[in-house]
C-alpha positions as CSV (number, residue, x, y, z in Angstrom):
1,X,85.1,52.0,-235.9
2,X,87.2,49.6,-237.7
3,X,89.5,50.3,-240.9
4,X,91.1,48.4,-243.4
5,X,92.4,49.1,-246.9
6,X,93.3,47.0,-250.0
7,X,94.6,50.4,-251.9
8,X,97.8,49.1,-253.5
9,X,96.2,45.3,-253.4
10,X,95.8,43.2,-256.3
11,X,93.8,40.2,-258.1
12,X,93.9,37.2,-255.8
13,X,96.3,39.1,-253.2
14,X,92.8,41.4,-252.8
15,X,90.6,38.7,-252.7
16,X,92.7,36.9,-249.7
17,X,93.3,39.5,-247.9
18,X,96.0,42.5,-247.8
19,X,99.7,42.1,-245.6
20,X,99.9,42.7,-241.9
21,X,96.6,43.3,-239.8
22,X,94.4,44.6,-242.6
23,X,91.2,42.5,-243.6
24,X,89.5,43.2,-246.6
25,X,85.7,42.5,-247.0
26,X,84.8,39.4,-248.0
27,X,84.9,38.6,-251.8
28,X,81.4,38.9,-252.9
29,X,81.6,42.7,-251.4
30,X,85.0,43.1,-253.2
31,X,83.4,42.1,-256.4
32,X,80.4,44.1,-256.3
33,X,82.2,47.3,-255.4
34,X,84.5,47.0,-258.4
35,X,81.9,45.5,-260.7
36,X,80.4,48.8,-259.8
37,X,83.1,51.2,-259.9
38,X,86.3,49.7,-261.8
39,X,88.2,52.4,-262.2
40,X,87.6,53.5,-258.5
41,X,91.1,54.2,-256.9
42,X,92.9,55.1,-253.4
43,X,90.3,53.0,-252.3
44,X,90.1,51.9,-248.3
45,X,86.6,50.0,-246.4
46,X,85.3,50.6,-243.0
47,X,82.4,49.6,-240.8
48,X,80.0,52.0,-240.1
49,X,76.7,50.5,-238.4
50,X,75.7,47.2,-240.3
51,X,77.7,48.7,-243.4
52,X,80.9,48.1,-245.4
53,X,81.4,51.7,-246.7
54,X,83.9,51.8,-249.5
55,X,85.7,55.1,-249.7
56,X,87.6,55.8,-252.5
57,X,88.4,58.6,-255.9
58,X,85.5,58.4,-258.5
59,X,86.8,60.7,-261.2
60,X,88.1,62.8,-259.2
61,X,86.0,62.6,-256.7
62,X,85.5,61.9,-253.3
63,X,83.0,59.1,-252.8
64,X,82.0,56.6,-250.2
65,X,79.7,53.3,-251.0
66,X,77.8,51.7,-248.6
67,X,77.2,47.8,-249.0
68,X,75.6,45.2,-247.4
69,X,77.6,41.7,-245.8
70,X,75.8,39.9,-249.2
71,X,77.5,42.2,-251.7
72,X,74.1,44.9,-252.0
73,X,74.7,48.4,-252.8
74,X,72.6,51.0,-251.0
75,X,73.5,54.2,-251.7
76,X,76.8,56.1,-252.8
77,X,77.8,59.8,-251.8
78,X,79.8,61.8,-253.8
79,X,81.5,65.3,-252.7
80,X,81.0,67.2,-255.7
81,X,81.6,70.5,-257.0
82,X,79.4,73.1,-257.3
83,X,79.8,72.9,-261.5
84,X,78.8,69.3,-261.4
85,X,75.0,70.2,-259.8
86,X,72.2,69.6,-261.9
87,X,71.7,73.1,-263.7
88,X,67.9,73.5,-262.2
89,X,69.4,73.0,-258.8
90,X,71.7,76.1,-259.5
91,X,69.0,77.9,-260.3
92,X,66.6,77.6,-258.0
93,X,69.4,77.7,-255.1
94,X,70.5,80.7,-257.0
95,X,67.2,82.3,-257.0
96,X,66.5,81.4,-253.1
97,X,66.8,82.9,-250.1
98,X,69.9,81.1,-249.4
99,X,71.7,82.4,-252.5
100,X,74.0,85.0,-250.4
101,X,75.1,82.4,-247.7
102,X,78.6,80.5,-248.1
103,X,78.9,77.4,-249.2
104,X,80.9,75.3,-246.9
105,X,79.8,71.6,-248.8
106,X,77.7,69.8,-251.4
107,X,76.6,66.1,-251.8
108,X,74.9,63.8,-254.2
109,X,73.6,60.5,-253.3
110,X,72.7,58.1,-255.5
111,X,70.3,54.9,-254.0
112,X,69.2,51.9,-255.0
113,X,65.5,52.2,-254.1
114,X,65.0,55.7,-254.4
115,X,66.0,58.9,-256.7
116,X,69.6,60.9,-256.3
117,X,69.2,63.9,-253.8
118,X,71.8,66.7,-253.6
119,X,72.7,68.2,-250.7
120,X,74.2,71.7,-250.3
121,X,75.2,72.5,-247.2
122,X,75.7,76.3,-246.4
123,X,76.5,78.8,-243.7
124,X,76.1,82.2,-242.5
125,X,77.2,83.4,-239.2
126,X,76.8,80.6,-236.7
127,X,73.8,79.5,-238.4
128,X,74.1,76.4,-240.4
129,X,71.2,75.0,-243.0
130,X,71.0,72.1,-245.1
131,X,69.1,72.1,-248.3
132,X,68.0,68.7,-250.0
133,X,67.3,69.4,-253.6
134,X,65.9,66.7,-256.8
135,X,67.9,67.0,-260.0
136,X,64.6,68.5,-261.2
137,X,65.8,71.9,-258.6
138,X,62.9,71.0,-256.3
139,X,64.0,72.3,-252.5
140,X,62.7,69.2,-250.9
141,X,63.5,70.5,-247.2
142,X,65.8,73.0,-245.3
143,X,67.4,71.4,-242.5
144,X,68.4,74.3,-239.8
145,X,70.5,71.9,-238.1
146,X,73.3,71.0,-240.2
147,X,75.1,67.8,-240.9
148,X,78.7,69.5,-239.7
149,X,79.9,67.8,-243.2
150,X,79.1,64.4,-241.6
151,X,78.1,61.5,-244.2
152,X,74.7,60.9,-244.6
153,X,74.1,56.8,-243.8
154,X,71.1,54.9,-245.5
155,X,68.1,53.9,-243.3
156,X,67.4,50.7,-243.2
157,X,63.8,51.5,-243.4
158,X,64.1,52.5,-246.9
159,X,65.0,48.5,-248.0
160,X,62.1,46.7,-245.3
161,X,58.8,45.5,-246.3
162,X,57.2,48.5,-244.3
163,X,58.2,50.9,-247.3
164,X,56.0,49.2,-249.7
165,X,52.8,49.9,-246.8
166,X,54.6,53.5,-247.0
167,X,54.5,53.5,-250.6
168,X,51.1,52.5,-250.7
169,X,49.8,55.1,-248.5
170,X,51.6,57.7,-249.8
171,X,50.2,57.0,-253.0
172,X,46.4,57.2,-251.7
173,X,47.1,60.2,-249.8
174,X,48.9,62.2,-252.2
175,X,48.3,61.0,-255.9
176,X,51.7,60.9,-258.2
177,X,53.9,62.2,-255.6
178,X,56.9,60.8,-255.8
179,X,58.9,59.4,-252.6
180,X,62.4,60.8,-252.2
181,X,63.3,59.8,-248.5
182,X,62.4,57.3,-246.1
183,X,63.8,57.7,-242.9
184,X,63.3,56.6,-239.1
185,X,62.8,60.1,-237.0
186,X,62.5,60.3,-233.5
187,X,60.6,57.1,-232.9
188,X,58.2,57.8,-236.0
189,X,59.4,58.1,-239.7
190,X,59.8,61.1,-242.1
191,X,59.0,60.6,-245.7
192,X,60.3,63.4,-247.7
193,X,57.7,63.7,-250.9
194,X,57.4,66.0,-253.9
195,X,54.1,66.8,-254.8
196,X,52.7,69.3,-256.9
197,X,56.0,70.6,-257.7
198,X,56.4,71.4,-253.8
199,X,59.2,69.0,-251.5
200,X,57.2,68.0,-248.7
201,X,57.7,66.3,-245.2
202,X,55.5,63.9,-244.0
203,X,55.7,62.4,-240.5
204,X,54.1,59.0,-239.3
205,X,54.4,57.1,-236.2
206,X,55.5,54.1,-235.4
207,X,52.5,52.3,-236.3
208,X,52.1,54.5,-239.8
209,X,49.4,56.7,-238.8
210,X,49.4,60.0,-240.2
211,X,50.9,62.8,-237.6
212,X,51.3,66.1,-240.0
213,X,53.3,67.0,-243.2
214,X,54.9,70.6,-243.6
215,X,56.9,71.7,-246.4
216,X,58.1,75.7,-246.3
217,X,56.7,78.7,-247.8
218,X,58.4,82.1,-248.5
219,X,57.9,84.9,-246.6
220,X,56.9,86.9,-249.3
221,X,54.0,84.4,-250.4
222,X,51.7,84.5,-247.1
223,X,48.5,85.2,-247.3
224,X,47.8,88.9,-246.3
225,X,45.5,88.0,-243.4
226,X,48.8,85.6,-241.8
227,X,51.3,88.5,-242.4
228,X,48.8,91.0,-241.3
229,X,48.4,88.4,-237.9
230,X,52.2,89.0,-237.0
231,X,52.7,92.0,-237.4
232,X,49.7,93.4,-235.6
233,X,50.1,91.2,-232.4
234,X,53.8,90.9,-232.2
235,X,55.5,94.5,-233.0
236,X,59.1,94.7,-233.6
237,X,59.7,91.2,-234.5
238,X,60.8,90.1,-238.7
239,X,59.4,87.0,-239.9
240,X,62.6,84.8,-240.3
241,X,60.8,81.6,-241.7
242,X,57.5,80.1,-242.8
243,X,55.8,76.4,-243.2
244,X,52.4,75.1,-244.1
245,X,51.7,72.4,-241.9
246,X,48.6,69.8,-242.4
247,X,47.4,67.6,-239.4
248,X,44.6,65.4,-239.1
249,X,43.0,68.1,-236.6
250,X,43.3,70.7,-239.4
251,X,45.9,72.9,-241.2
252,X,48.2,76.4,-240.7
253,X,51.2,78.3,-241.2
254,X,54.0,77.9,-238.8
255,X,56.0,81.5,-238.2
256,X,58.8,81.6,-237.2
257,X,59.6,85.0,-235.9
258,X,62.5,86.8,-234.6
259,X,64.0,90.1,-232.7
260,X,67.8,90.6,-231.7
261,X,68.3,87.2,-230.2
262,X,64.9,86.1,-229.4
263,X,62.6,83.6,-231.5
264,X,59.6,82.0,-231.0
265,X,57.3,80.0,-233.1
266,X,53.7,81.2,-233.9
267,X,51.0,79.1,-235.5
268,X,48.4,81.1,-237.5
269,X,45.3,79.8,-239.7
270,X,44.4,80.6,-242.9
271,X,41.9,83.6,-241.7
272,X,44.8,85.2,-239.3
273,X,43.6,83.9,-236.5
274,X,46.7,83.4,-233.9
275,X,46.2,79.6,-232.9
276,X,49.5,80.0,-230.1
């Protein structure tokens, strides 16, 4: 990765470049940035992928701008506080099953294309979880893997012509949902969605056909019969987590179970029936 800074660089010594080895980014990027963000300071660039990523103090915060060569903004993150989130993402973070874990990190990110998302990143043990939130407080997906604090880069898929043929579907298959992610996943893509009030994950493949979407459910709101399932045919073991998965073949819960250190994933229908 390449660095360069123009903290401590001025007007037209900026614009042409700062003393010694460091480059700045060409003038058009310089412009936007500070069109953007004039009273950004300790400012420094870097590439990252096909980026210029601008990091620098935004009141008094720790931010980092992504940019095209042409000057185009994509996305800034901030590192905020946890008295700067939206108050209905306290509360529903408050009020989830999460609540009692530490946080170790939170992150907003604003885009160009698509609504801000914040990120709070928290830990318990060695287990690590990420939770995506709306300002609006809706949990929009729990990622179990963790980030490890690493930034969070824009996909490219979100500024191409396929996100309109996203959109469109989208749109058709779940009426006024509103598209919060577009990302490239494993070969397919993952559209995070909320719908109904619920975040939801939808995964397509390459070609945009419809694989499954799953968004989680509490433990505590299972149907009886699913609950019932478990705990008959696998004694001993606690229900750690839950989704509702839909697939063109047909729809059920996802279980995650656990007992000391072993887990395993169950799928169960609607009527309790154990699928695997």
């Amino acid at each position: 990765m390449k660095r360069w800074s123009f903290y401590g660089c001025v007007g037209a010594m900026l614009l042409a470049g700062c003393s010694g080895d460091d480059i700045a980014p060409d003038n058009q990027v310089v412009d936007a940035f500070m069109a953007k963000y004039p009273t950004a300071s300790q400012v420094t660039w870097e590439t990252e992928a096909n980026y210029l990523v601008a990091d620098f103090l935004y009141q008094n915060v720790e931010a980092s701008a992504w940019f095209d060569g042409a000057g185009n903004w994509y996305q800034t993150e901030f590192d905020i506080p946890y008295s700067q989130l939206p108050e209905a993402v306290k509360v529903t973070f408050e009020s989830g099953e999460y609540a009692d874990w530490r946080i170790d990190d939170i992150d907003m990110l604003e885009r160009s294309s698509l609504e801000a998302i914040y990120i709070i990143e928290v830990e318990q043990g060695s287990k690590e979880v990420d939770l995506y939130f709306s300002a609006d407080g809706v949990l929009l997906k729990v990622v179990t893997e963790g980030s490890g604090g690493g930034r969070h880069q824009p996909d490219a898929l979100q500024q191409s012509s396929a996100a309109h043929t996203i959109e469109s579907w989208i749109a058709e298959k779940y009426p006024n949902a509103r598209i919060v992610e577009i990302d490239s996943e494993r070969g397919g893509i993952e559209v995070d969605i909320i719908h109904d009030g619920i975040g939801k994950e939808v995964y397509l493949d390459a070609q945009y056909q419809w694989l499954r979407t799953e968004w989680e459910i509490r433990v505590s709101a299972l149907p009886t019969a699913v609950a019932t399932a478990i705990s008959t045919a696998y004694a001993g073991y606690r229900i750690d987590d839950a989704e509702y998965v839909e697939t063109p073949a047909g729809n059920y819960y996802l279980i995650e179970i656990e007992q000391g250190e072993r887990e395993q994933h169950v799928r169960v229908d609607a009527e309790g029936n154990i699928l695997s």
